[in-house]
ZATORVO-84385 format. One line per 8 residues: for each residue x, y, z of N, C-alpha, C, O, CB. Coordinates in steps of 0.02 Angstrom, whole numbers, plus 50000, padded with zeros to 5 digits. Glycine has a CB too. Layout:
// ZATORVO-84385
X:Y:Z:X:Y:Z:X:Y:Z:X:Y:Z:X:Y:Z | ...
END
This chain:
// ZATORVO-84385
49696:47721:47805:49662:47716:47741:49587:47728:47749:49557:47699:47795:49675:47648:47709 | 49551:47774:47703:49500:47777:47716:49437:47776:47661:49376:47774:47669:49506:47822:47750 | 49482:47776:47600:49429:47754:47528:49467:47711:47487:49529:47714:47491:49403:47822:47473 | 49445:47678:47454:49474:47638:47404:49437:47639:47326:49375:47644:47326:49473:47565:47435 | 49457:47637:47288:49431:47643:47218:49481:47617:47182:49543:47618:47189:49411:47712:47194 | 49427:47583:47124:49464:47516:47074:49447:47540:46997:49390:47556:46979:49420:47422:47091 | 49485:47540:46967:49492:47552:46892:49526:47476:46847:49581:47458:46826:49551:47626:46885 | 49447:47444:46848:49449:47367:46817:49484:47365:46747:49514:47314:46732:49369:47336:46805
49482:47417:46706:49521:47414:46636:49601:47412:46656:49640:47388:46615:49503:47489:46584 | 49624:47438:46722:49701:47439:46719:49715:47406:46777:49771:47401:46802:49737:47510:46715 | 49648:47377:46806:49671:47333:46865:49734:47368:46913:49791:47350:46923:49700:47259:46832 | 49704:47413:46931:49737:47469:46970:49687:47470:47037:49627:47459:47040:49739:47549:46924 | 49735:47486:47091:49674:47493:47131:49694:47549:47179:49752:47545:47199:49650:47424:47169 | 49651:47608:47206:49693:47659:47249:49637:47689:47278:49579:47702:47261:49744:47715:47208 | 49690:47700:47354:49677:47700:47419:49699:47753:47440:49759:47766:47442:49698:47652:47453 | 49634:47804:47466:49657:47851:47510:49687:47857:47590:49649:47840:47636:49613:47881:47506
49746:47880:47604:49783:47870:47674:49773:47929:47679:49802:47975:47651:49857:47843:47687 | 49704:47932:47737:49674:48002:47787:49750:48045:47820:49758:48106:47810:49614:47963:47873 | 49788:48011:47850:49840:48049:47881:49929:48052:47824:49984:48077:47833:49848:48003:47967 | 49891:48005:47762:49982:47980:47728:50032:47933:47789:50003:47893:47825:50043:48077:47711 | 50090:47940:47793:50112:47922:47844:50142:47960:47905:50201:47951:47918:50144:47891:47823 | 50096:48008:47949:50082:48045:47979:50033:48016:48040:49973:48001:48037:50065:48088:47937 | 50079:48013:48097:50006:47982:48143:49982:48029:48164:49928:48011:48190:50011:47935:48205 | 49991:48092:48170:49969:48164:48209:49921:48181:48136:49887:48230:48152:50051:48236:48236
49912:48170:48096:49894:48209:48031:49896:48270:48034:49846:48306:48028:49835:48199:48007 | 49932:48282:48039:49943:48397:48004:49981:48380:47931:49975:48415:47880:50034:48479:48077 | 50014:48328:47936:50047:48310:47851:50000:48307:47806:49944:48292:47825:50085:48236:47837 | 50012:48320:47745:49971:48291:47686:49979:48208:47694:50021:48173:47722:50004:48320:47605 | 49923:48193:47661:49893:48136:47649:49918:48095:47584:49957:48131:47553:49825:48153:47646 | 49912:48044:47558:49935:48003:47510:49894:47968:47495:49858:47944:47539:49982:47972:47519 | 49886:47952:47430:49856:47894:47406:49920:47819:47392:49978:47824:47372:49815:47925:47331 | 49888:47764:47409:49918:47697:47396:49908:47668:47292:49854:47675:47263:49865:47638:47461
49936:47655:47277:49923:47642:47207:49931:47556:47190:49981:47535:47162:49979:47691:47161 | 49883:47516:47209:49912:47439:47228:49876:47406:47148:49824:47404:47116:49869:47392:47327 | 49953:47383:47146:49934:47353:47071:49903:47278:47076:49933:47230:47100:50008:47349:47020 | 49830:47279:47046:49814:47210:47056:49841:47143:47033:49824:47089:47059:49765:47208:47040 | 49877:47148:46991:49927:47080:46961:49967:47067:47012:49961:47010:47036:49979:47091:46893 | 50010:47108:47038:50072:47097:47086:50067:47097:47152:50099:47061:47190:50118:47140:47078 | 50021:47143:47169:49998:47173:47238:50079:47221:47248:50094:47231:47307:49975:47095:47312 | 50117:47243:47209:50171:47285:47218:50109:47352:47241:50051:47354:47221:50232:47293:47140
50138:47394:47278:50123:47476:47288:50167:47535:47260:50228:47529:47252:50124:47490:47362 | 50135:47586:47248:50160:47650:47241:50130:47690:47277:50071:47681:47292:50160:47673:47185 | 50167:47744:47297:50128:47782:47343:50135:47872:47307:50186:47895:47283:50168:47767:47432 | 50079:47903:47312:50066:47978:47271:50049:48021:47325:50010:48006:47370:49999:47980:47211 | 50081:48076:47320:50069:48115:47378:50011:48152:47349:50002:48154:47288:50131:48161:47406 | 49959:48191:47408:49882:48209:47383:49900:48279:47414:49955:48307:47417:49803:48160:47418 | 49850:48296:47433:49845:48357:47467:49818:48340:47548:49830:48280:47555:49792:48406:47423 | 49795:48360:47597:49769:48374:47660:49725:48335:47676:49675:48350:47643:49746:48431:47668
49710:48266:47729:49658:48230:47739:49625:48210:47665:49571:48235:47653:49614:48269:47786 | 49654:48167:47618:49600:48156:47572:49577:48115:47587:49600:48072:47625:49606:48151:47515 | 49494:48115:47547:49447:48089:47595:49401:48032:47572:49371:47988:47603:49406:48143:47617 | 49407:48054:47483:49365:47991:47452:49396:48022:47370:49414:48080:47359:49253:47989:47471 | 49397:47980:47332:49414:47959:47274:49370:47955:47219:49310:47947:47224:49437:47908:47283 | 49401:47960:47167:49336:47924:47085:49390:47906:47039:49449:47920:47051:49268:48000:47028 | 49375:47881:46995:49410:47826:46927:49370:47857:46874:49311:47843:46871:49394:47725:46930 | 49400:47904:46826:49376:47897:46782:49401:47856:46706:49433:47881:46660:49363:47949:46784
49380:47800:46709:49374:47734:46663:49417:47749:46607:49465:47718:46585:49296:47714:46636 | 49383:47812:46585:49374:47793:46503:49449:47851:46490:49482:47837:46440:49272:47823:46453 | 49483:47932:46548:49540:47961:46529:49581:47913:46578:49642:47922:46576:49544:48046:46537 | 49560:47867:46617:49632:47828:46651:49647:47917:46710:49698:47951:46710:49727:47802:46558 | 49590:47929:46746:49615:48004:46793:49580:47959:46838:49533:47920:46830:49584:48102:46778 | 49638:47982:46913:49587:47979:46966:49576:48044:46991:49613:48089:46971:49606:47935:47021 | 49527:48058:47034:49524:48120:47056:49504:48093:47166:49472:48049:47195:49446:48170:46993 | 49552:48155:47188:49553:48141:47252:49530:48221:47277:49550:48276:47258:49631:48107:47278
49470:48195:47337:49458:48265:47381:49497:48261:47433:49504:48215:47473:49386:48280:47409 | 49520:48308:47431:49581:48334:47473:49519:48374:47544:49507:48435:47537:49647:48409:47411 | 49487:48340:47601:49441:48365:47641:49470:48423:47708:49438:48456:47749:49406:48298:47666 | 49548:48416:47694:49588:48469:47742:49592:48537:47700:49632:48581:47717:49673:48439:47762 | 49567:48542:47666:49589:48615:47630:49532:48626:47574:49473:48611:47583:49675:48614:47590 | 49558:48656:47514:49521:48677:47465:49542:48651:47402:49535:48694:47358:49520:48742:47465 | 49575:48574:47373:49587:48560:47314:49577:48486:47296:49568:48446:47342:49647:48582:47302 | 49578:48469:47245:49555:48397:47224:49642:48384:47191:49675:48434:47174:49469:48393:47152
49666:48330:47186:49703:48319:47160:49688:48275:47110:49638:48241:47116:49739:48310:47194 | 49722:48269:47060:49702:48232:46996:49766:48213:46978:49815:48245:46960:49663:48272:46937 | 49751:48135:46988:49819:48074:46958:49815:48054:46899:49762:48029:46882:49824:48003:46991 | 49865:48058:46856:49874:48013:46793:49900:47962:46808:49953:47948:46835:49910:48036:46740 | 49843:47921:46781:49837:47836:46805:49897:47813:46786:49935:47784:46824:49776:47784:46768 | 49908:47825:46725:49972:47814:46659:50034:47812:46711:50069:47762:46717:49983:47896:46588 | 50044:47869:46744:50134:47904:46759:50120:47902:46817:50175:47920:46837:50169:47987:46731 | 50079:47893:46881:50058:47952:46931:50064:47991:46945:50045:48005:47002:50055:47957:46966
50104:48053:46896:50083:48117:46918:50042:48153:46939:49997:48114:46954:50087:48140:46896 | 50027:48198:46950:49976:48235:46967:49966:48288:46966:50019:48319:46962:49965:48230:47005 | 49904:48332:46967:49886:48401:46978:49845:48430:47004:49791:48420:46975:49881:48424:46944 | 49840:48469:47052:49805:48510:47092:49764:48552:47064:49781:48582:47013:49840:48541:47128 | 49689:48565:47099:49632:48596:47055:49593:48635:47118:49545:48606:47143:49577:48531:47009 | 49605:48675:47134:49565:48726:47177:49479:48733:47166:49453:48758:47116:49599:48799:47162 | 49442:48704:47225:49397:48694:47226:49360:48735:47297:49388:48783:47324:49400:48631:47213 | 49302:48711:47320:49289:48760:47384:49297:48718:47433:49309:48657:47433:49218:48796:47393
49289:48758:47475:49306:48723:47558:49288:48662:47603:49228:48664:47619:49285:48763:47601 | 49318:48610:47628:49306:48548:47644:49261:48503:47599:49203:48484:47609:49284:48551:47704 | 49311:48491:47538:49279:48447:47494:49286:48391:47525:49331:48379:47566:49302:48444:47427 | 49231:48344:47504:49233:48264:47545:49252:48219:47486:49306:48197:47467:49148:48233:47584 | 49181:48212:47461:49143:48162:47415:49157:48176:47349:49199:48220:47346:49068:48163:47423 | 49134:48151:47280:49145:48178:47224:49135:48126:47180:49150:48070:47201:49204:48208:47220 | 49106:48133:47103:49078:48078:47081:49110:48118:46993:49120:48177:46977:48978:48063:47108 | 49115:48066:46963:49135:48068:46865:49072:48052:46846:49034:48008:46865:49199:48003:46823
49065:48109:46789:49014:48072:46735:49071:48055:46662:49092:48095:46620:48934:48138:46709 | 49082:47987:46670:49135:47986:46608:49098:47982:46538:49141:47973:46495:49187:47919:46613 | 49056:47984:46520:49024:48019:46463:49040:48077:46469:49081:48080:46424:48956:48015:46454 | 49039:48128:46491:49056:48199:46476:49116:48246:46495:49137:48301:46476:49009:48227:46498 | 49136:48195:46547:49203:48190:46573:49207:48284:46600:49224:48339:46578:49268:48156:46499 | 49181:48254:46655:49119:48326:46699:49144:48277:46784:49119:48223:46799:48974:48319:46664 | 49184:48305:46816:49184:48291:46902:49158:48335:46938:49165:48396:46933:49247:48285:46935 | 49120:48301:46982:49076:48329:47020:49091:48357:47101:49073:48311:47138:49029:48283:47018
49118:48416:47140:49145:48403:47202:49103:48431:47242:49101:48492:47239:49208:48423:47214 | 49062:48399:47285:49043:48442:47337:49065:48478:47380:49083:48433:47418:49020:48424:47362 | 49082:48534:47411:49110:48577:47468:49070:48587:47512:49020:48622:47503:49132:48636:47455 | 49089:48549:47582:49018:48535:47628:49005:48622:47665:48952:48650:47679:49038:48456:47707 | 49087:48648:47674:49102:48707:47722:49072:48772:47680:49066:48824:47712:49191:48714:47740 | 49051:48773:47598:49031:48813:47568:48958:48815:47539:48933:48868:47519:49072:48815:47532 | 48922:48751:47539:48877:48748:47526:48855:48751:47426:48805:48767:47395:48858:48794:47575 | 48920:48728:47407:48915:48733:47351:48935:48658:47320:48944:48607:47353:48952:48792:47334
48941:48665:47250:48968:48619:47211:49020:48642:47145:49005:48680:47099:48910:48583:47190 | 49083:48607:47155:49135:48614:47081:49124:48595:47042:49131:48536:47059:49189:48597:47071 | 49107:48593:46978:49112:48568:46923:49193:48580:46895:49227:48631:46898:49056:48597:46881 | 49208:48517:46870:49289:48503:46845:49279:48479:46774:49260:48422:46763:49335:48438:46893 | 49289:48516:46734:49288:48488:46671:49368:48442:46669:49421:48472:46678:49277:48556:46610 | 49368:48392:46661:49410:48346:46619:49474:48357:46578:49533:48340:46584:49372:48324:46578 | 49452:48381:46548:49494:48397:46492:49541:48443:46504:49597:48442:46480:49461:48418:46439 | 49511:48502:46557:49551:48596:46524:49568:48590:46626:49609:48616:46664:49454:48706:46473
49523:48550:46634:49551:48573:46726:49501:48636:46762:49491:48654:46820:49651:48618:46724 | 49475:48662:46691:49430:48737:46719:49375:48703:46763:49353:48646:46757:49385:48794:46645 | 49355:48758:46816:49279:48752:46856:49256:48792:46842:49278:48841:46812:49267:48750:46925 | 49172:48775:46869:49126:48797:46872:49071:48782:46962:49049:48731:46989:49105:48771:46801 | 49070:48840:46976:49026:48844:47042:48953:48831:47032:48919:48869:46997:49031:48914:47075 | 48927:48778:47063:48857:48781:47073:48833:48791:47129:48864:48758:47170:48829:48734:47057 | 48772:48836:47163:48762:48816:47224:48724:48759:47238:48690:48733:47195:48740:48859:47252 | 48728:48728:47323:48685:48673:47329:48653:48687:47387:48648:48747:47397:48716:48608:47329
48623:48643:47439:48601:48658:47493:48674:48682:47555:48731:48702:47548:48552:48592:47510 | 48617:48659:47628:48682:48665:47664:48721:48586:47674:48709:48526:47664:48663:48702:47742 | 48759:48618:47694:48822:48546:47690:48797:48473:47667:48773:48422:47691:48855:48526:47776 | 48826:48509:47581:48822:48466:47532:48906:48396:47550:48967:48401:47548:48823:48527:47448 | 48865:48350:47565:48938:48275:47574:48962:48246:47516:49017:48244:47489:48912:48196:47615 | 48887:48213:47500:48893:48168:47432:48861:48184:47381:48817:48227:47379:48875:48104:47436 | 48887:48141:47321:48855:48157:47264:48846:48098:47226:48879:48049:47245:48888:48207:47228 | 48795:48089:47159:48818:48018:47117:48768:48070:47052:48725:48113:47058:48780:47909:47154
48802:48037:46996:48785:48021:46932:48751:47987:46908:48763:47927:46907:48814:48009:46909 | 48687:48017:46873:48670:47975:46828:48695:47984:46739:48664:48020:46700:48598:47977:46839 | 48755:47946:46720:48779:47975:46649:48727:47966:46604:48733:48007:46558:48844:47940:46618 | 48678:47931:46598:48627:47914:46551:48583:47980:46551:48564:48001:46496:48587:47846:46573 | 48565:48011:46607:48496:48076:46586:48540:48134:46612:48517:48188:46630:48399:48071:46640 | 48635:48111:46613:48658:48167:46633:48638:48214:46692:48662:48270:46684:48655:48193:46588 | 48617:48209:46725:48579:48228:46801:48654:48206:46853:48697:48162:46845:48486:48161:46822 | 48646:48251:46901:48676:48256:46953:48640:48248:47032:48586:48275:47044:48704:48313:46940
48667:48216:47072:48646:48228:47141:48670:48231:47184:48709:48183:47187:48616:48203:47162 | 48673:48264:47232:48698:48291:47282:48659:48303:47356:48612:48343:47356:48718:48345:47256 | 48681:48262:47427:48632:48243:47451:48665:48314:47523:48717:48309:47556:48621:48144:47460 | 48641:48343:47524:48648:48419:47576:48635:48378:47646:48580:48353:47655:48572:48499:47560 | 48700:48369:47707:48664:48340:47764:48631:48365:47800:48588:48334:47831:48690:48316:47799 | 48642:48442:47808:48615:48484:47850:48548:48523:47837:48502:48543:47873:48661:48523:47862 | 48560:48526:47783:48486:48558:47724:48432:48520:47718:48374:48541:47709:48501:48565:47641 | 48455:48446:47725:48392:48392:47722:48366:48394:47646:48311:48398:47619:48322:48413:47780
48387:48393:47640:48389:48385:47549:48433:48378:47497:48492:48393:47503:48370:48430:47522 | 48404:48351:47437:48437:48335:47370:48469:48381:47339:48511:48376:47384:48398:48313:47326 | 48489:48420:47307:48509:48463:47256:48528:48419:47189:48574:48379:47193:48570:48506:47284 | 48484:48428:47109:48486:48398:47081:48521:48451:47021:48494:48506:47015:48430:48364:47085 | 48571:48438:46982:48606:48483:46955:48601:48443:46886:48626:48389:46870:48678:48501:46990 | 48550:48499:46840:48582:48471:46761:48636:48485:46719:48649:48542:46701:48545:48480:46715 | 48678:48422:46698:48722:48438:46667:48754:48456:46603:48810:48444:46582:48737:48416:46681 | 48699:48490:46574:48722:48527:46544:48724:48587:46535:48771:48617:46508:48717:48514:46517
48666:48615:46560:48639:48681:46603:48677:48711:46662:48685:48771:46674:48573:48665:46634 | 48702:48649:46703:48709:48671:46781:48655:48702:46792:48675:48760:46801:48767:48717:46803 | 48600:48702:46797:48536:48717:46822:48509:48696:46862:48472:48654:46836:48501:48717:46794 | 48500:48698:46940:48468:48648:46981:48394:48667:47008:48357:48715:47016:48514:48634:47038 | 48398:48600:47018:48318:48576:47063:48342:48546:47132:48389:48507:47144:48263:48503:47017 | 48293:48577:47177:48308:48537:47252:48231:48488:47262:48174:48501:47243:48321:48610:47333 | 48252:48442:47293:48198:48387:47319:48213:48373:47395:48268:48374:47423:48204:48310:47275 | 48155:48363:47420:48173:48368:47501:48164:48299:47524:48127:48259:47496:48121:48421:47548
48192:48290:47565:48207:48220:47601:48191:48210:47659:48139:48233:47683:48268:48203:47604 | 48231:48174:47692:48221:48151:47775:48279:48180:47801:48309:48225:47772:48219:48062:47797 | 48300:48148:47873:48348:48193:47902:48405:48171:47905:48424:48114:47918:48335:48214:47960 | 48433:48220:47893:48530:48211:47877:48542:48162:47836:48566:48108:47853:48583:48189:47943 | 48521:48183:47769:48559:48153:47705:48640:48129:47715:48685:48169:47732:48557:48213:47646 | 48649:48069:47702:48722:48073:47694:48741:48023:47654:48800:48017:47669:48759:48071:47755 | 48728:47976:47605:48728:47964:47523:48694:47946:47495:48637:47934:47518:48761:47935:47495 | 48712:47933:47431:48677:47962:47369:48680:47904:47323:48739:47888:47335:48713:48032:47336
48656:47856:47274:48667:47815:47252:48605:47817:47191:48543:47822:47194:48678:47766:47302 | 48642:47813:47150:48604:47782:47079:48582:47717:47042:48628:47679:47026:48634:47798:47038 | 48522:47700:47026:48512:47655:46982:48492:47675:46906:48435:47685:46885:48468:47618:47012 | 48564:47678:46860:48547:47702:46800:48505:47664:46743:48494:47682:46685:48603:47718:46778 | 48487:47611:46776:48442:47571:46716:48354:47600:46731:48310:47615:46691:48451:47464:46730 | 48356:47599:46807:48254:47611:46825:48258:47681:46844:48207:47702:46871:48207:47556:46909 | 48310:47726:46834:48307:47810:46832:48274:47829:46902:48234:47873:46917:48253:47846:46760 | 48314:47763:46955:48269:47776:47027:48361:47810:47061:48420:47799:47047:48216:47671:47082
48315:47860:47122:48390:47891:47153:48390:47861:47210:48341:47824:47216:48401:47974:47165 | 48423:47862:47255:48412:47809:47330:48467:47860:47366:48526:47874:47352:48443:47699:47325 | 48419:47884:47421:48472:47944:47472:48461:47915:47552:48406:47921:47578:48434:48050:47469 | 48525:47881:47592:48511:47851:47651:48518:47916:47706:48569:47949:47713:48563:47785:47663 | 48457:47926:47743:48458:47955:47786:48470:47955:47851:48438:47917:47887:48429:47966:47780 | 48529:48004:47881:48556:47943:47932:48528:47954:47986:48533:47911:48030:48630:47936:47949 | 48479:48032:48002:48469:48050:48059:48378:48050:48064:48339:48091:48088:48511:48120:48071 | 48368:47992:48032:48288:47982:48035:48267:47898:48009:48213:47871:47996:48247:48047:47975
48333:47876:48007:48309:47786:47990:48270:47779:47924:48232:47730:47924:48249:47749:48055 | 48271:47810:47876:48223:47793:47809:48303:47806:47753:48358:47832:47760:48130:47870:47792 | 48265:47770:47698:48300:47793:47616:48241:47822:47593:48182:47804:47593:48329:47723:47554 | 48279:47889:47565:48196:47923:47504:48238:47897:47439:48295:47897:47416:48170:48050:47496 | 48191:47881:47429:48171:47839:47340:48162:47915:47288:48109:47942:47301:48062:47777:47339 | 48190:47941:47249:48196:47998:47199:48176:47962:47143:48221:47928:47118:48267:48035:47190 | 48108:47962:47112:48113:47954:47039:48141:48008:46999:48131:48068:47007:48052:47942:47015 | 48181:47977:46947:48216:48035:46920:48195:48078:46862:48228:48123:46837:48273:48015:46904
48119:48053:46838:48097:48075:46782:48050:48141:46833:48065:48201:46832:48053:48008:46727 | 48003:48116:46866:47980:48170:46914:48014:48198:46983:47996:48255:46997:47922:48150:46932 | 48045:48176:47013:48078:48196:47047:48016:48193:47129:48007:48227:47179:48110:48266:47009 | 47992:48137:47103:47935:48128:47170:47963:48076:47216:47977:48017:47202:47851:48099:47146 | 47972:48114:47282:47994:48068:47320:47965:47998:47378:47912:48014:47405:48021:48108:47343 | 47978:47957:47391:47963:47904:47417:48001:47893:47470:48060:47908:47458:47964:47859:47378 | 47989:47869:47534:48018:47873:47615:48003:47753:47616:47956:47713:47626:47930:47955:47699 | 48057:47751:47605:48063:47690:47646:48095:47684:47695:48153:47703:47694:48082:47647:47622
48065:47654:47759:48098:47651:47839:48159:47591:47828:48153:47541:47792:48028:47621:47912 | 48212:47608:47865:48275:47546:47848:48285:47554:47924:48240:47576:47961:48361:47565:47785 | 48354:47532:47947:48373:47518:48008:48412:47576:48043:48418:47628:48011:48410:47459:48004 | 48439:47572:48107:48451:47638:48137:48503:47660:48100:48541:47620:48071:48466:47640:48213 | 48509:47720:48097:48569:47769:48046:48592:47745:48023:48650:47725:48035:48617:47809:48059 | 48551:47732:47968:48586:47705:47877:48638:47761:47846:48632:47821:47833:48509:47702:47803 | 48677:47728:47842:48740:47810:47824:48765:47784:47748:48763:47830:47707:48841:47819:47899 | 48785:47731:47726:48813:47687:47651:48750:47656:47638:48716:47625:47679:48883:47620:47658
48734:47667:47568:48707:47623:47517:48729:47601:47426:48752:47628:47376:48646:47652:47519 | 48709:47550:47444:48755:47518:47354:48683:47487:47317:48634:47458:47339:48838:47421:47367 | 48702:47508:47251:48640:47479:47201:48677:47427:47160:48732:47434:47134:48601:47541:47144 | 48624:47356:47161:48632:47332:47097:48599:47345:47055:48540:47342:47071:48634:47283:47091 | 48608:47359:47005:48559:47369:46943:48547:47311:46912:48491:47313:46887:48584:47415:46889 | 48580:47246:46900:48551:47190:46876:48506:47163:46905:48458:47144:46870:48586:47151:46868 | 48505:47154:46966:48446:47128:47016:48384:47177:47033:48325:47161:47039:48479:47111:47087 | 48413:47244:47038:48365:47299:47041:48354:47307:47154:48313:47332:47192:48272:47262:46979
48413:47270:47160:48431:47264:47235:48474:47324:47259:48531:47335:47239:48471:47196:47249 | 48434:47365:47312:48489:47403:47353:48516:47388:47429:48476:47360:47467:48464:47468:47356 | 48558:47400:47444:48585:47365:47496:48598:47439:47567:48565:47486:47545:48666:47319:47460 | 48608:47445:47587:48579:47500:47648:48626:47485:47704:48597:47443:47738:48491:47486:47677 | 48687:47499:47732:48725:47484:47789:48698:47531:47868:48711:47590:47877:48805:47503:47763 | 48655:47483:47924:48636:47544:47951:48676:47532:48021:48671:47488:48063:48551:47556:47953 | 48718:47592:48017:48776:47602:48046:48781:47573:48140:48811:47532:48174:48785:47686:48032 | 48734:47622:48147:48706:47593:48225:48658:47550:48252:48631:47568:48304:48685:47634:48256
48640:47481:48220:48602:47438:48216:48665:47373:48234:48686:47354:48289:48558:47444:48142 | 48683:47352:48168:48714:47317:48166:48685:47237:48142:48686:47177:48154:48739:47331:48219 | 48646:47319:48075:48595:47267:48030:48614:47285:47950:48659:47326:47944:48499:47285:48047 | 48584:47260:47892:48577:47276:47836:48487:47286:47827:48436:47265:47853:48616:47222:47792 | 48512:47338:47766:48425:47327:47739:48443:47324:47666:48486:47360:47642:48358:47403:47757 | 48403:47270:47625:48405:47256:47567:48320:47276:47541:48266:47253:47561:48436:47179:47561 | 48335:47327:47490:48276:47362:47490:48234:47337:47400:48249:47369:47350:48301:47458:47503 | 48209:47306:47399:48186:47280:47316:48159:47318:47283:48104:47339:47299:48141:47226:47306
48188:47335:47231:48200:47398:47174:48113:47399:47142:48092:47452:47121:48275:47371:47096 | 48079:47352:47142:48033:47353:47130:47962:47370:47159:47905:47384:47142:48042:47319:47115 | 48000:47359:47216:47907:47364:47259:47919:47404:47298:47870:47441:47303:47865:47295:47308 | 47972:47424:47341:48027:47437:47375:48013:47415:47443:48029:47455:47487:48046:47505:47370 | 47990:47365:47459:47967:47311:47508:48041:47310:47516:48077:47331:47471:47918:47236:47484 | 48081:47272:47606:48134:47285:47622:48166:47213:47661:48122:47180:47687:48127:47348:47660 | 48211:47195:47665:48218:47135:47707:48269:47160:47750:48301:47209:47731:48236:47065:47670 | 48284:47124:47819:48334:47157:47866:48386:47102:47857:48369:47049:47831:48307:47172:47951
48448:47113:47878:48487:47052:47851:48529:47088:47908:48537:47149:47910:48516:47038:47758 | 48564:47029:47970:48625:47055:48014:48688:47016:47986:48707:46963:47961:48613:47037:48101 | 48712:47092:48010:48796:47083:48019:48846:47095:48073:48839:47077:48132:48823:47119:47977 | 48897:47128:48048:48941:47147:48131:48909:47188:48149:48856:47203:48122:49019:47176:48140 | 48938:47221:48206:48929:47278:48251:48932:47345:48208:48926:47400:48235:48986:47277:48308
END
């Protein structure tokens, strides 16, 4: 298992299985479908290594990157059926704007980005930097981001345009996280120990130092607290949304 994602309106919860039940993985992959009332499972077959997941809330879709090949699969929460959506090459990551009901896929091996409309299943190609991983949403100014690991930079995609802007960062971007209330972007850099801070109205960036290769970060927006996992430390950094003054906080290994 290697992502998990929760859809709180149906108290559903689903889990990507990197190999399915395959210990060699050349099989397709599966998602787990664990119902939170019962803890009963269902299991949905995906496509190739999928790799990370999204919920979109409001059609009851999940959408899965399929990172062994070239397609996203898309579950109806409802039935679990599903359907396959051809996208570009070694998709990872992938983010919903459910206001516009617009999925976002990065393709790290193409250097691009899918746009999935919702509704019709049609795409749309954007380009991005080089090996684009992750991405996040802001649904409020409709803005896109996409953090390029190899490019060392942002790629900022408007959505309604698909028109982008790039912002440059630190080294080896590898996610991307939003705070949609203070329109601040937060990109953990894993191969230079900092988060750059993206304001999202100017797009001026800010370098806070965190702990050795920060690779995961999570925002609260009520507290205005971001939280920073730095991978090879075997520390946290909790970074304050306001000043962006930082505290170190340990954990495991």
């Amino acid at each position: 298992p290697y992502d998990v994602r929760v859809n709180p309106l149906t108290n559903k919860i689903y889990v990507s299985n990197f190999c399915g039940n395959d210990p060699t993985c050349v099989s397709n992959g599966t998602v787990t479908v664990i119902d939170g009332a019962t803890l009963n499972t269902t299991t949905v077959n995906v496509g190739l290594a999928p790799y990370q997941a999204a919920v979109n809330t409001v059609t009851n879709k999940i959408y899965v990157a399929n990172s062994g090949g070239n397609t996203v699969t898309v579950i109806d929460g409802a039935t679990n059926q599903t359907s396959n959506v051809t996208v570009g090459n070694r998709p990872q990551g992938l983010a919903v704007n459910t206001v516009t009901n617009k999925i976002y896929v990065p393709n790290s091996a193409d250097n691009t980005v899918t746009v999935i409309d919702g509704a019709t299943l049609a795409t749309t190609v954007v380009a991005a930097g080089g090996d684009p991983v992750e991405v996040a949403v802001n649904s409020v100014t409709n803005q896109i981001y996409v953090a390029n690991n190899t490019g060392n930079t942002v790629t900022v995609i408007d959505g309604i345009t698909n028109n982008t802007n790039t912002v440059n960062v630190d080294l080896n971007p590898a996610w991307v996280a939003v705070n949609q209330v203070t329109n601040q972007i937060y990109v953990a850099n894993s191969g230079s120990n900092t988060v750059t801070v993206i304001d999202g109205a100017t797009l001026n960036p800010t370098s806070v130092t965190v702990g050795n290769a920060p690779y995961e970060l999570a925002v609260d927006p009520v507290t205005n607290k971001i939280y920073v996992a730095n991978y090879a430390d075997g520390t946290m950094t909790m970074i304050d949304g306001a000043t962006n003054n930082t505290t170190t906080i340990a954990v495991g290994n």
